[in-house]
C-alpha positions as CSV (number, residue, x, y, z in Angstrom):
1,X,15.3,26.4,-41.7
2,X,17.5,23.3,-42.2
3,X,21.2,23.5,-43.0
4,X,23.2,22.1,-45.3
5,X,25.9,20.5,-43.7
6,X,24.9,20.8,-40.4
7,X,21.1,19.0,-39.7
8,X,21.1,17.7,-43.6
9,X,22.8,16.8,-46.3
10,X,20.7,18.6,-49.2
11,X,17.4,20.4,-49.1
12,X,14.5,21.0,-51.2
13,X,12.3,24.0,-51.3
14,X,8.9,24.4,-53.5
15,X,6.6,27.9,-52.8
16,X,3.6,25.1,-52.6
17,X,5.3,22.3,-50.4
18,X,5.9,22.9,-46.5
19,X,4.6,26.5,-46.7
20,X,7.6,27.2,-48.9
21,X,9.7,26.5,-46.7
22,X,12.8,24.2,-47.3
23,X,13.5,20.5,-46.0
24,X,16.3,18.8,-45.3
25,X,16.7,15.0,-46.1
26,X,19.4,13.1,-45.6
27,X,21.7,11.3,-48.4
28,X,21.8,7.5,-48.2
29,X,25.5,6.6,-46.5
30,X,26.3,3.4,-48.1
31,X,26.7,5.1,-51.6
32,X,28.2,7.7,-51.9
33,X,26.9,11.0,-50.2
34,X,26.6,13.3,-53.6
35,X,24.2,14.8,-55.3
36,X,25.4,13.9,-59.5
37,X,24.0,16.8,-62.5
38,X,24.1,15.6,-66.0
39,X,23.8,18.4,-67.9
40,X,22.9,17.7,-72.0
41,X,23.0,20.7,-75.1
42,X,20.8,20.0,-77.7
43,X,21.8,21.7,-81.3
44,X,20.2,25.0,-80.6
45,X,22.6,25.2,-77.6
46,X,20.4,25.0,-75.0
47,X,21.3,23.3,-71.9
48,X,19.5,21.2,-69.8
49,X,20.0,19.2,-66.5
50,X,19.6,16.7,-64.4
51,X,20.0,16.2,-60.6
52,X,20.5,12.2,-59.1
53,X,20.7,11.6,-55.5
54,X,19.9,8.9,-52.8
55,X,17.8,9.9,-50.1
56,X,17.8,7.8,-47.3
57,X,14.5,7.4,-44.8
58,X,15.3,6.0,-41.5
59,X,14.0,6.6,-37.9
60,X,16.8,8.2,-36.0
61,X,19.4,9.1,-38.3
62,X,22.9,10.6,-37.6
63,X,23.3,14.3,-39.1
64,X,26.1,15.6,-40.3
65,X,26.8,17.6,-37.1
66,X,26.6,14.3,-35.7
67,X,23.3,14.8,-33.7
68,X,20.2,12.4,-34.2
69,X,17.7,13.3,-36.2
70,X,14.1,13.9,-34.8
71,X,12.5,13.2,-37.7
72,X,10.9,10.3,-38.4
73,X,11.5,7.9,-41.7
74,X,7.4,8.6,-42.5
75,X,7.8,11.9,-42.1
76,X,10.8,12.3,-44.7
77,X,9.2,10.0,-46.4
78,X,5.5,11.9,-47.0
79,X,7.6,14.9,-47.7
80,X,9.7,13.6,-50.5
81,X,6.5,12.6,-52.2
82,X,5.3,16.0,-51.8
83,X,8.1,17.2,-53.5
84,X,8.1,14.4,-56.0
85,X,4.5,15.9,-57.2
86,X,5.7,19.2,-58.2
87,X,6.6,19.1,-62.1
88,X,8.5,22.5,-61.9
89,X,9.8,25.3,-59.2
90,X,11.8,23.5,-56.9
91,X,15.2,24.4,-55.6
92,X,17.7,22.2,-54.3
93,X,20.2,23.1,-51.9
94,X,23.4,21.2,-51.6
95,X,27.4,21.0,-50.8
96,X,28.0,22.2,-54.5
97,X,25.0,25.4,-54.2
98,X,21.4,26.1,-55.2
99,X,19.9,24.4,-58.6
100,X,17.0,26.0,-59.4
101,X,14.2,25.6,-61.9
102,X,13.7,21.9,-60.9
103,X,10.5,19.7,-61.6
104,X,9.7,15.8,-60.9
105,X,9.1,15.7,-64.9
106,X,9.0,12.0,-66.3
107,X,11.5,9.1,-64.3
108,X,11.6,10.9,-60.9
109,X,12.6,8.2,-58.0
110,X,13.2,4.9,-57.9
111,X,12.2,3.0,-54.0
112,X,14.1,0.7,-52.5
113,X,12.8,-0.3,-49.0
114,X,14.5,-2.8,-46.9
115,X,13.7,-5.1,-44.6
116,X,16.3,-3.4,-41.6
117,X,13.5,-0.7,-41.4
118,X,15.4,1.6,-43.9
119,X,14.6,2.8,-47.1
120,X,16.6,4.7,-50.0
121,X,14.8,6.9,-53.1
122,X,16.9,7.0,-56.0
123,X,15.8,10.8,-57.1
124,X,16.3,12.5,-60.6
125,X,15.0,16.8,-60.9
126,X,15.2,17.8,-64.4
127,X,15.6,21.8,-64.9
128,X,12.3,22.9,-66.1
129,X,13.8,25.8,-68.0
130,X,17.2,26.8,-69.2
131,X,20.0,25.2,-66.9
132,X,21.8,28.0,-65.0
133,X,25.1,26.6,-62.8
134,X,24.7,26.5,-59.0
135,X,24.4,29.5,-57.1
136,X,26.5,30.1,-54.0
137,X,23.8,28.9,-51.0
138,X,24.6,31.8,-48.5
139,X,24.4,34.4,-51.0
140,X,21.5,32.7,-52.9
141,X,19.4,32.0,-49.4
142,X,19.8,35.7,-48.2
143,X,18.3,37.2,-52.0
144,X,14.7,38.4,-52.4
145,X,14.1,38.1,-56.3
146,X,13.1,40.7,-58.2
147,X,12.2,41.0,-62.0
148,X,15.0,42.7,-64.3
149,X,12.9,45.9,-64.3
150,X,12.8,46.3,-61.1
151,X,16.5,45.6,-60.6
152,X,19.2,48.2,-59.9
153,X,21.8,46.4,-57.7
154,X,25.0,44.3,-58.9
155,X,24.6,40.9,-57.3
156,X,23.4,38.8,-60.4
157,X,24.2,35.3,-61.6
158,X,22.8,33.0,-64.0
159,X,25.0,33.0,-67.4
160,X,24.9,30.5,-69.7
161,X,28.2,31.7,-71.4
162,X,30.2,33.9,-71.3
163,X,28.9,35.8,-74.2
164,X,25.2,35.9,-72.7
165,X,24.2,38.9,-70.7
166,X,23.3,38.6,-67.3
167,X,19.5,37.0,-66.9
168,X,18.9,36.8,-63.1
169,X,18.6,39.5,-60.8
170,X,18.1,39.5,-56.9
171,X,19.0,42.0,-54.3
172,X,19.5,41.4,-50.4
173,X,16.2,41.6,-48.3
């Protein structure tokens, strides 16, 4: 599995896309290397978000551990439309943690492609459910979810506020 930091700058994860398995893509280097949420509250208070970033698609691009990629600007590229097809259930893995809940609904990527054999995908997730804040990677990546009756450990996350009660549950596999 791709890591953050390491072979990738961010990654994305659907059960349906890449046998569930996450996939690292690489963010574009001449803008800035982030991934932005802009996060709205309608008047009933619920929250939603969104998630920009740039992903880059190149033939032998530098990872963060400074390596060269193996994989291949088409390849990235076929992925990220996978991705892009999934209105809901994908997770995005980044320097700031795990967003969750994430669908290509409505705008979802702008293409740029350019004639140095590079191209950039301006990308925008909205939450398909209630925003929750990102969850710690390490801790998030080690979980097996469980439903709330199930549950009977301590590790949760997920509030809203701070006067909502605790809404997701996981426990290490």
């Amino acid at each position: 599995m791709p890591t953050v930091g390491t072979d990738c700058h961010i990654t994305l994860q659907h059960p349906d896309v890449n046998g569930g398995v996450a996939y690292g893509f690489f963010l574009d280097d001449q803008r800035e290397r982030v991934v932005s949420v802009q996060r709205a509250t309608d008047s009933n208070r619920n929250i939603t978000s969104k998630c920009f970033f740039n992903v880059l698609l190149a033939d032998s691009v530098r990872q963060p551990n400074g390596a060269i990629s193996s994989l291949t600007k088409s390849a990235m590229y076929n992925m990220l439309i996978l991705f892009l097809q999934e209105t809901s259930g994908i997770t995005l893995d980044c320097a700031a943690g795990v967003f969750g809940g994430l669908g290509a609904l409505g705008h979802s990527a702008t293409e740029v492609h350019g004639d140095d054999g590079k191209s950039v995908v301006a990308c925008q997730l909205n939450n398909d459910d209630t925003f929750f804040p990102a969850a710690d990677s390490s801790r998030y990546n080690a979980s097996r979810w469980v439903d709330r009756d199930t549950y009977a450990g301590s590790m949760r996350w997920g509030r809203r506020s701070n006067t909502d009660a605790d809404n997701s549950y996981w426990r290490n596999s």
